[in-house]
Backbone and ligand atoms as CSV (ligand in chain L), in Angstrom:
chain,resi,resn,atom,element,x,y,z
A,1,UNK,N,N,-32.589,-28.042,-19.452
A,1,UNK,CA,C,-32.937,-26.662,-19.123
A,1,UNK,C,C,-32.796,-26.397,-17.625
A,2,UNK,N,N,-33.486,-27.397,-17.061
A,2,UNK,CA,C,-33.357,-27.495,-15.285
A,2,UNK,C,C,-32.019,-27.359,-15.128
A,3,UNK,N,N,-31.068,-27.588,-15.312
A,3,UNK,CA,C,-29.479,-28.481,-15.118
A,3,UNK,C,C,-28.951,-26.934,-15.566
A,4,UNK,N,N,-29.552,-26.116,-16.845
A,4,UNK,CA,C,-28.450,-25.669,-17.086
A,4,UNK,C,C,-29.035,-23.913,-15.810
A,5,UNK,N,N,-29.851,-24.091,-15.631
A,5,UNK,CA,C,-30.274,-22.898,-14.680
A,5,UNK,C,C,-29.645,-23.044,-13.646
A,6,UNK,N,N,-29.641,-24.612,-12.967
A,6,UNK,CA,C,-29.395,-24.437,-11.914
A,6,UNK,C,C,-27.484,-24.539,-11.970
A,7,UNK,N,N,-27.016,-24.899,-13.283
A,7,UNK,CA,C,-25.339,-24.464,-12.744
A,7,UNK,C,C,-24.963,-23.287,-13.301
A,8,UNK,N,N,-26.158,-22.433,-13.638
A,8,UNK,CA,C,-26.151,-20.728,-13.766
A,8,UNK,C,C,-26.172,-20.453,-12.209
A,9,UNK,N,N,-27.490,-20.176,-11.742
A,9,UNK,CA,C,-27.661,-20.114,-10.425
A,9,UNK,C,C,-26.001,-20.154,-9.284
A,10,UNK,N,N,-25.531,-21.287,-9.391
A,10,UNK,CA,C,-24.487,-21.952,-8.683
A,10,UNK,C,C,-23.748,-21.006,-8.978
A,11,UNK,N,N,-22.893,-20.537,-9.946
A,11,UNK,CA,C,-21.850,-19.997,-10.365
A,11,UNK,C,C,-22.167,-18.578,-9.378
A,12,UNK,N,N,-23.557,-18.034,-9.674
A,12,UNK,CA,C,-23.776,-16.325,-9.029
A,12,UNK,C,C,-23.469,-16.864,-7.618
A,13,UNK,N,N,-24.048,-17.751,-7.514
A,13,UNK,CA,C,-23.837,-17.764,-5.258
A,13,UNK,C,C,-22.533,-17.588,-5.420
A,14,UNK,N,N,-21.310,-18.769,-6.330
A,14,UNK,CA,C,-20.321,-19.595,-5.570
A,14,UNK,C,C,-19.586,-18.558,-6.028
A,15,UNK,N,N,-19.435,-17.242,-7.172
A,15,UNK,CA,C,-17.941,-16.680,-7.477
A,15,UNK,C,C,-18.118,-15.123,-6.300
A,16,UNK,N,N,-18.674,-14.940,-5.825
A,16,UNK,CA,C,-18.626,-13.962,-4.852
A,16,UNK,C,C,-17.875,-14.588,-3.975
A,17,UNK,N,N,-18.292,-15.587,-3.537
A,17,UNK,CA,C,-17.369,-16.256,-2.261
A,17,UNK,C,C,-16.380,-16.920,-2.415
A,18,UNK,N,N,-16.125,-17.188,-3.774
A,18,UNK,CA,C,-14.662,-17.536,-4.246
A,18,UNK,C,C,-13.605,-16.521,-3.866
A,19,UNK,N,N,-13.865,-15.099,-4.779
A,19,UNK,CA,C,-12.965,-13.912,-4.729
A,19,UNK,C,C,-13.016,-13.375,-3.216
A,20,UNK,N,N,-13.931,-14.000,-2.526
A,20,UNK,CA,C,-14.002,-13.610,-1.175
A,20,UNK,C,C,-12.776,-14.181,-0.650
A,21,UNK,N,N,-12.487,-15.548,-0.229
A,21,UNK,CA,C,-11.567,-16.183,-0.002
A,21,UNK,C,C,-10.277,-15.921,-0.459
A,22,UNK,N,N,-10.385,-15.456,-1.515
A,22,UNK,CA,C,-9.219,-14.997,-2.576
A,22,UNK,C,C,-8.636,-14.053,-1.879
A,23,UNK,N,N,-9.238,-12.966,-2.028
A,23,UNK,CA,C,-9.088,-11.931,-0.966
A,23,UNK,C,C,-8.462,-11.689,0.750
A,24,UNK,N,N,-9.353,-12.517,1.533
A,24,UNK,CA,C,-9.063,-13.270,2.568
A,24,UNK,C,C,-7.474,-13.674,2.650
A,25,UNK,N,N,-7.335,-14.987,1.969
A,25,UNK,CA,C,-5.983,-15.260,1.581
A,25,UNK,C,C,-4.677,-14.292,1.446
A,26,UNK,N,N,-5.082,-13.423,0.986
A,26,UNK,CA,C,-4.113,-12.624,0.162
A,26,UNK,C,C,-4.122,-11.440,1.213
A,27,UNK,N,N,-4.976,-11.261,2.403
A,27,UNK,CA,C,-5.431,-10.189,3.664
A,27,UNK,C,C,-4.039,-11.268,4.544
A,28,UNK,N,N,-4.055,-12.144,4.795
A,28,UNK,CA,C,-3.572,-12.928,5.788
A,28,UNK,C,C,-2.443,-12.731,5.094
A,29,UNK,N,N,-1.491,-13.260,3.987
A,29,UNK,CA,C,-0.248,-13.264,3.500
A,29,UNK,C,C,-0.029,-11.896,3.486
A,30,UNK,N,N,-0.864,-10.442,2.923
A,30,UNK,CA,C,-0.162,-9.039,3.644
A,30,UNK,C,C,0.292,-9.250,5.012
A,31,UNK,N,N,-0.614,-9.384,5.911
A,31,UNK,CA,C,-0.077,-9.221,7.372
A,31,UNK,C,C,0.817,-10.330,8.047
A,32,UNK,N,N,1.214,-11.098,7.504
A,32,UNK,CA,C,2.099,-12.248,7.754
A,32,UNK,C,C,3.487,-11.810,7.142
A,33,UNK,N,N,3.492,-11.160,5.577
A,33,UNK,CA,C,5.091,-10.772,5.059
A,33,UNK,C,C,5.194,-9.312,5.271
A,34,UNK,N,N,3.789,-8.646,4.695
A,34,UNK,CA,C,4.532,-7.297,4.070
A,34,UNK,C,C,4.178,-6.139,5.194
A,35,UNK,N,N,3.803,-6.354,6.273
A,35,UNK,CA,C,3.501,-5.500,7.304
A,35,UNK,C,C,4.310,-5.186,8.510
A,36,UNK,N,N,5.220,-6.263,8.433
A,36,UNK,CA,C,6.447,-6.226,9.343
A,36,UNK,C,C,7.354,-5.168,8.552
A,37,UNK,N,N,7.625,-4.495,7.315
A,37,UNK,CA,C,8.225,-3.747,7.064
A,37,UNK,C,C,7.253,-2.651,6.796
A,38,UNK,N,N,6.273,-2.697,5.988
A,38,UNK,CA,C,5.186,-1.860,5.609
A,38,UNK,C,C,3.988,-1.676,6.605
A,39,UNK,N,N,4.604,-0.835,7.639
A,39,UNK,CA,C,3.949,-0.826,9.191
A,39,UNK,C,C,2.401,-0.417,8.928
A,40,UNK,N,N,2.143,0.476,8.037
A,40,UNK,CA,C,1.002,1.290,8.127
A,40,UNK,C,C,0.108,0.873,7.592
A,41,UNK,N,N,0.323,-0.531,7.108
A,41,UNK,CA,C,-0.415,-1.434,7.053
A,41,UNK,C,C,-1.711,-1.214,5.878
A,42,UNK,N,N,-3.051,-0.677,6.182
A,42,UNK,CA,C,-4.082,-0.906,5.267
A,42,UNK,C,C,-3.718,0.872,4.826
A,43,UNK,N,N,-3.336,1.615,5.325
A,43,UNK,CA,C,-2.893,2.954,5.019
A,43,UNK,C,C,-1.888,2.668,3.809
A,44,UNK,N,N,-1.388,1.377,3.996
A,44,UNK,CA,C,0.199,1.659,2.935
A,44,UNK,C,C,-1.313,1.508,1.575
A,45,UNK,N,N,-1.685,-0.149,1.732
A,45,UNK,CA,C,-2.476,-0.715,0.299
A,45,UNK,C,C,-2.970,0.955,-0.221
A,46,UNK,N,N,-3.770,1.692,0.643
A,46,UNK,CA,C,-4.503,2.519,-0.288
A,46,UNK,C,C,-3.936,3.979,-0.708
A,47,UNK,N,N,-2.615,3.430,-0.760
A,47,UNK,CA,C,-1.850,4.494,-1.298
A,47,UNK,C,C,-1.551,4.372,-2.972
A,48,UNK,N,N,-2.228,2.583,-3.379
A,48,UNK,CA,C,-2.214,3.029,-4.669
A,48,UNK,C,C,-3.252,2.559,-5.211
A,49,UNK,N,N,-4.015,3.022,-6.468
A,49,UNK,CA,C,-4.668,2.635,-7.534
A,49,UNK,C,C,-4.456,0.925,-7.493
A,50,UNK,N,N,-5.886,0.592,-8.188
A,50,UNK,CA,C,-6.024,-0.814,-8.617
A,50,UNK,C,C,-4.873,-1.038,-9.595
A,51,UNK,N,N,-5.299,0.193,-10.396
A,51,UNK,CA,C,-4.553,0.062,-12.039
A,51,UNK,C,C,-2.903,-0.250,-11.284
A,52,UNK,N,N,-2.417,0.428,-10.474
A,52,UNK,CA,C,-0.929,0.292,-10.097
A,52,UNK,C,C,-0.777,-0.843,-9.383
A,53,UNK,N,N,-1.986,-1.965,-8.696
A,53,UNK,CA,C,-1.484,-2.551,-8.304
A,53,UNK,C,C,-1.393,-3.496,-8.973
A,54,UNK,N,N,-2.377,-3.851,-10.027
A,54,UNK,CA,C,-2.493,-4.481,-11.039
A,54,UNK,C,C,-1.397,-5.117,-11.542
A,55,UNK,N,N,-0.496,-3.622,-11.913
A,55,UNK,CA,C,0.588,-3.861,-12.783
A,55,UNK,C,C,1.640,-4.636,-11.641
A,56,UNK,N,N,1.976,-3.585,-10.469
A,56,UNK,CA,C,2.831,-4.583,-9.913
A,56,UNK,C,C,2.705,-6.265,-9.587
A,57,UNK,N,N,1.409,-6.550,-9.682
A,57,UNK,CA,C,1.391,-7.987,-9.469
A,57,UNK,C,C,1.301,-8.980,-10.512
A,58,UNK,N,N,1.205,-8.278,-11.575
A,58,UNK,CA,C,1.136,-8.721,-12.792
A,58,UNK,C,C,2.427,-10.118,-13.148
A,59,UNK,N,N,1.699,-10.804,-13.478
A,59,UNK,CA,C,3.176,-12.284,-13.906
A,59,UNK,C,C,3.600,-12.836,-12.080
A,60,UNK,N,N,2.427,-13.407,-11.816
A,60,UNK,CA,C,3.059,-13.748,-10.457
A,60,UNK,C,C,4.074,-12.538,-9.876
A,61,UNK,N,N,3.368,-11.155,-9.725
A,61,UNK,CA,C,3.958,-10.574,-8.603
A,61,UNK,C,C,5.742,-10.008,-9.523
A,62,UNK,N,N,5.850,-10.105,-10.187
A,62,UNK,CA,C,7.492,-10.045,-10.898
A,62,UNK,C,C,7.571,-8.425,-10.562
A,63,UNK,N,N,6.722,-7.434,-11.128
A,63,UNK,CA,C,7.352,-5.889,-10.492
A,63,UNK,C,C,7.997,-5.659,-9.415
A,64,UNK,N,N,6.674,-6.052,-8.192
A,64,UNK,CA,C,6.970,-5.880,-7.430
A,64,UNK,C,C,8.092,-6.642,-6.340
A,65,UNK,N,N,7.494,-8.053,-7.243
A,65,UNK,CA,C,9.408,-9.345,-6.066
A,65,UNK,C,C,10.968,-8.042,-6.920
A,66,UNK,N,N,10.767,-7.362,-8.184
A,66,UNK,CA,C,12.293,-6.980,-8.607
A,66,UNK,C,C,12.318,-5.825,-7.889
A,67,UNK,N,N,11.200,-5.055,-7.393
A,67,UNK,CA,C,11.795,-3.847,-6.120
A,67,UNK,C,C,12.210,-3.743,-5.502
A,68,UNK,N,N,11.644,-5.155,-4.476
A,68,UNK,CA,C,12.725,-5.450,-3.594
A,68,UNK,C,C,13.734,-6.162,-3.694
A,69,UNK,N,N,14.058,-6.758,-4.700
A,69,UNK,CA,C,14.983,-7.587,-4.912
A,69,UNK,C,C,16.232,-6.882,-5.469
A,70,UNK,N,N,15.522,-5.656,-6.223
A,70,UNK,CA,C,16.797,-5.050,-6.734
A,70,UNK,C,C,17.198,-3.661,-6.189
A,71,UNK,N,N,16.324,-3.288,-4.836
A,71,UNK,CA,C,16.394,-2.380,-3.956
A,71,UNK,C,C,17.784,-1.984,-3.580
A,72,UNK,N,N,18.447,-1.025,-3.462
A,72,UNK,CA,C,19.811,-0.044,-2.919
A,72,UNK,C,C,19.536,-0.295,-1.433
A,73,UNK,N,N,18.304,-0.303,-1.088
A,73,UNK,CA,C,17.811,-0.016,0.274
A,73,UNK,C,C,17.547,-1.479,1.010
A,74,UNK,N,N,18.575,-1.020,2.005
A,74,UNK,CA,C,19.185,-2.591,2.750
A,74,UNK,C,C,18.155,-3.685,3.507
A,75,UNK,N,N,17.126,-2.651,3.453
A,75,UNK,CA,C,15.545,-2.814,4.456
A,75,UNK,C,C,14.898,-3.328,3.382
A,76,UNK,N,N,14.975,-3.152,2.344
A,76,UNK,CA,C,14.257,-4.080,1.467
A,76,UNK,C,C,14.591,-5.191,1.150
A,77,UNK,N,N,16.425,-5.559,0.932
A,77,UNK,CA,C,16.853,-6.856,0.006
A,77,UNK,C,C,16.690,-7.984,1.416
A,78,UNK,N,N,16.526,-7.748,2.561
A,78,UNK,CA,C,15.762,-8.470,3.583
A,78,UNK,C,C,14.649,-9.757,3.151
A,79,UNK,N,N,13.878,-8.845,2.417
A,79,UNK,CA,C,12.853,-9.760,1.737
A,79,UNK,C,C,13.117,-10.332,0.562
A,80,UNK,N,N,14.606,-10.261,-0.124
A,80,UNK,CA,C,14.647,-11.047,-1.099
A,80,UNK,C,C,14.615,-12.313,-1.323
A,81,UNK,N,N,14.564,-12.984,-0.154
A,81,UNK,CA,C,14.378,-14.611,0.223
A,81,UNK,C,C,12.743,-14.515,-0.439
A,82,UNK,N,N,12.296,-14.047,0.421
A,82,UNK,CA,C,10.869,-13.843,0.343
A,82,UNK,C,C,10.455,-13.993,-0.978
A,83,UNK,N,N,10.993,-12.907,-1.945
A,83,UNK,CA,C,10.091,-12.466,-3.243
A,83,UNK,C,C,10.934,-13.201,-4.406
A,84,UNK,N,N,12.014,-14.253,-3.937
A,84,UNK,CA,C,12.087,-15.259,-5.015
A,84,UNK,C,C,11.810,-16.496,-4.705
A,85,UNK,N,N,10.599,-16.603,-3.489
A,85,UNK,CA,C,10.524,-18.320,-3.377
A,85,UNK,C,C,9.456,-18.558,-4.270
A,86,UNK,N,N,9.157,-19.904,-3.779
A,86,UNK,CA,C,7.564,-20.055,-4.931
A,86,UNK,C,C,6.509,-20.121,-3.903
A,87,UNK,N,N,6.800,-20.211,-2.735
A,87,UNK,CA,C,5.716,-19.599,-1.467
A,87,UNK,C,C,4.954,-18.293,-2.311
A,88,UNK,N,N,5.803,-16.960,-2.767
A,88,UNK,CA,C,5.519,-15.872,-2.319
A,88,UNK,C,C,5.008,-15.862,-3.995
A,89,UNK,N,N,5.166,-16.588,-5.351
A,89,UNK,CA,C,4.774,-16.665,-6.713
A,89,UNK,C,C,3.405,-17.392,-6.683
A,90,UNK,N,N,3.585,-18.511,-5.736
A,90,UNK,CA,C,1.720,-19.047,-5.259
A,90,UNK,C,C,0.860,-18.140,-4.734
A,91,UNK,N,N,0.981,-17.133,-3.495
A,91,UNK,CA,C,0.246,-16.849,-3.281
A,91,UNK,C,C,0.343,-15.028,-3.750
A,92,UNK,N,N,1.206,-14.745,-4.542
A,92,UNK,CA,C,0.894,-13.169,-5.800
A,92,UNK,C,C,-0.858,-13.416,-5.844
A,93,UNK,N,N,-1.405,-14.511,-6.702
A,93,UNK,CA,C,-3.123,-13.723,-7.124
A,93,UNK,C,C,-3.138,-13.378,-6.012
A,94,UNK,N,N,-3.545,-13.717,-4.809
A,94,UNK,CA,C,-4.129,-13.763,-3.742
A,94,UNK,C,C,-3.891,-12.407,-3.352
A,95,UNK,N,N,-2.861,-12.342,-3.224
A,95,UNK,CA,C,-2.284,-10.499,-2.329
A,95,UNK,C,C,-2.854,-10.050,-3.373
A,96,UNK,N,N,-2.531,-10.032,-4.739
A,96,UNK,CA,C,-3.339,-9.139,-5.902
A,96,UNK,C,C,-4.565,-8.681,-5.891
A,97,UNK,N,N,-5.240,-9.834,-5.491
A,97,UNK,CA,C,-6.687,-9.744,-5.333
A,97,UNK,C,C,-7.287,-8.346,-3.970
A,98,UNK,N,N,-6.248,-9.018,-2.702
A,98,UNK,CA,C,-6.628,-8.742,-1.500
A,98,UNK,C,C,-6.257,-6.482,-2.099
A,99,UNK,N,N,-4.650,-6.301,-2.692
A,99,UNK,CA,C,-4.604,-5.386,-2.824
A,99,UNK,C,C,-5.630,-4.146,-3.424
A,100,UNK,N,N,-5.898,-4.920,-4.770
A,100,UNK,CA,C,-6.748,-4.283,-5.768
A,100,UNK,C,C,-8.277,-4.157,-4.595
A,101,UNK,N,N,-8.365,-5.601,-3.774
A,101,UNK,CA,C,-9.710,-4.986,-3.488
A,101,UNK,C,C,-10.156,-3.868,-2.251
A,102,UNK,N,N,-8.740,-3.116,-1.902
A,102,UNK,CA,C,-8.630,-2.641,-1.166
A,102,UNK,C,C,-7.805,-1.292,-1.180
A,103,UNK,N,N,-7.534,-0.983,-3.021
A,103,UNK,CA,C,-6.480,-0.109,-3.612
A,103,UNK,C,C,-7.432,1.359,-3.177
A,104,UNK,N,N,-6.649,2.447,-3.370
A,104,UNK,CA,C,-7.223,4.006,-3.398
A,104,UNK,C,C,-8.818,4.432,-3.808
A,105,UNK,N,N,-8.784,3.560,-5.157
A,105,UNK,CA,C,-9.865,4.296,-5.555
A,105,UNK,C,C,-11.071,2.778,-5.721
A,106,UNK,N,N,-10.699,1.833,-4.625
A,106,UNK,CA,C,-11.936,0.603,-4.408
A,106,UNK,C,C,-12.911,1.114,-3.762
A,107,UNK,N,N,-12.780,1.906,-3.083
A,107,UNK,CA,C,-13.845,2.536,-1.932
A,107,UNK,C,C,-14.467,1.506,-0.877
A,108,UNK,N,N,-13.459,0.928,-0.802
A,108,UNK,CA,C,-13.567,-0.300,-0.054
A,108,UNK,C,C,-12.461,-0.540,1.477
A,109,UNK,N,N,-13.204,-0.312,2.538
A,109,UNK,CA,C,-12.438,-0.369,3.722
A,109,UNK,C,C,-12.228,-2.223,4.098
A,110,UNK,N,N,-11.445,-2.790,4.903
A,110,UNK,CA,C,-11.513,-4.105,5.489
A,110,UNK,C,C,-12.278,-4.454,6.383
A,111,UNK,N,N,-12.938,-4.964,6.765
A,111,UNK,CA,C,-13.679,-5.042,8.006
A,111,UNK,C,C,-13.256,-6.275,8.778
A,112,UNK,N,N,-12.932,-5.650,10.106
A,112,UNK,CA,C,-11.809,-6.625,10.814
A,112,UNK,C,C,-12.465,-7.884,11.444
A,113,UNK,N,N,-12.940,-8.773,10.201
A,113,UNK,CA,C,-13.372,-9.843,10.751
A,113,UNK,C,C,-12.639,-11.018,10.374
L,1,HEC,C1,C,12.048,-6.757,4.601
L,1,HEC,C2,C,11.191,-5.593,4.477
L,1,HEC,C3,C,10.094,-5.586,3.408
L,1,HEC,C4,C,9.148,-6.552,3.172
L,1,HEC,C5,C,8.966,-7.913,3.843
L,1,HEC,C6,C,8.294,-6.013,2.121
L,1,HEC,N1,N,8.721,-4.778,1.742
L,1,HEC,FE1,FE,7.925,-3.582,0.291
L,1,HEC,N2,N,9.486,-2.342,0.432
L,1,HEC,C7,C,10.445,-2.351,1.440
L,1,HEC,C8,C,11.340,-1.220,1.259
L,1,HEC,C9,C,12.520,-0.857,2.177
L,1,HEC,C10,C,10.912,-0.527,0.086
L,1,HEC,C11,C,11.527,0.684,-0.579
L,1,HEC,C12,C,12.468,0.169,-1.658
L,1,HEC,C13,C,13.171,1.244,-2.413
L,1,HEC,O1,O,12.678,2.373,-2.428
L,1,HEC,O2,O,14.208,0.934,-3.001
L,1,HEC,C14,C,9.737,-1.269,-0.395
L,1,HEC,C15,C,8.967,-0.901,-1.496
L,1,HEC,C16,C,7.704,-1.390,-1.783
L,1,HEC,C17,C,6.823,-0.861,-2.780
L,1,HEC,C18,C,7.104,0.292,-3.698
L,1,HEC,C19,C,6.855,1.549,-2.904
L,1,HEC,C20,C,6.217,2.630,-3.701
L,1,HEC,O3,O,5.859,3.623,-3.053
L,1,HEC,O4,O,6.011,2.500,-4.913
L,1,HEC,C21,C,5.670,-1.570,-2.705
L,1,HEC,C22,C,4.408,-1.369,-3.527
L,1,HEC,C23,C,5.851,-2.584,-1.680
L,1,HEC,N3,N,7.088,-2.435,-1.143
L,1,HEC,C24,C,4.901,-3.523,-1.314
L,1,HEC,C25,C,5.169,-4.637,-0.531
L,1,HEC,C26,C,4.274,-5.771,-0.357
L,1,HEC,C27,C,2.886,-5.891,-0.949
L,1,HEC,C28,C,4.927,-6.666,0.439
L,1,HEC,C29,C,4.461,-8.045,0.886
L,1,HEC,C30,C,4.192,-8.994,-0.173
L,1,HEC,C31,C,6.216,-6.079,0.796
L,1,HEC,N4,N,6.325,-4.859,0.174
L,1,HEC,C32,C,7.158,-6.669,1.621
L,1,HEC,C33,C,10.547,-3.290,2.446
L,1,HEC,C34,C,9.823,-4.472,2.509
């Protein structure tokens, strides 16, 4: 009974600060790939819905690596190195996470720490 409270207990501290990190992660890989083209940075993320970002990141990121990958627009196929390595398929949750927790309707600003 003791044992099983206390790896109840554990789980409430430890998954806040899991998705925290998650998040984190996925804050650092935006501003490391996608901000050198997507200047406006936390203005671009909350231009869409969770639900939209959802989808684009959905399957390791696949919507969104075939936008740019299959982009007309010469400024995008730039990053096609990018959105077919397995660098950028490892760290999809992560940006997913960081996006959604920071999409239009999260009501959630970054705080630049
Ligand atoms: C080399 C430049 C470049 C990089 C790096 C890049 N993008 Fe893009 N992205 C573009 C361009 C250019 C377009 C417009 C493509 C088009 O319209 O055909 C685009 C389109 C998009 C779209 C669709 C736009 C819309 O309004 O629906 C999203 C979402 C997006 N990028 C997110 C990201 C994210 C997230 C990253 C980082 C993981 C990233 N991009 C990295 C250049 C880039």
């Amino acid at each position: 009974m003791n044992k099983l409270f206390a790896f109840v207990f554990s789980i409430f501290l430890l998954a806040p600060a899991a998705l925290e990190a998650a998040v984190y992660k996925g804050q650092n890989e935006f501003v490391k790939k996608c901000t050198k083209c997507h200047k406006s940075g936390q203005d671009f993320v909350s231009t869409k819905t969770q639900k939209e970002w959802k989808k684009l990141m959905n399957n390791k990121g696949e919507e969104l690596a075939s936008i740019h990958i299959n982009s007309t627009n010469s400024d995008a196929s730039a990053s096609s190195e990018y959105f077919e390595s397995s660098a950028y398929a490892k760290k999809a949750k992560h940006l997913s996470d960081f996006l959604e927790e920071y999409a239009k309707d999260s009501g959630r600003v970054p705080a630049c720490n």
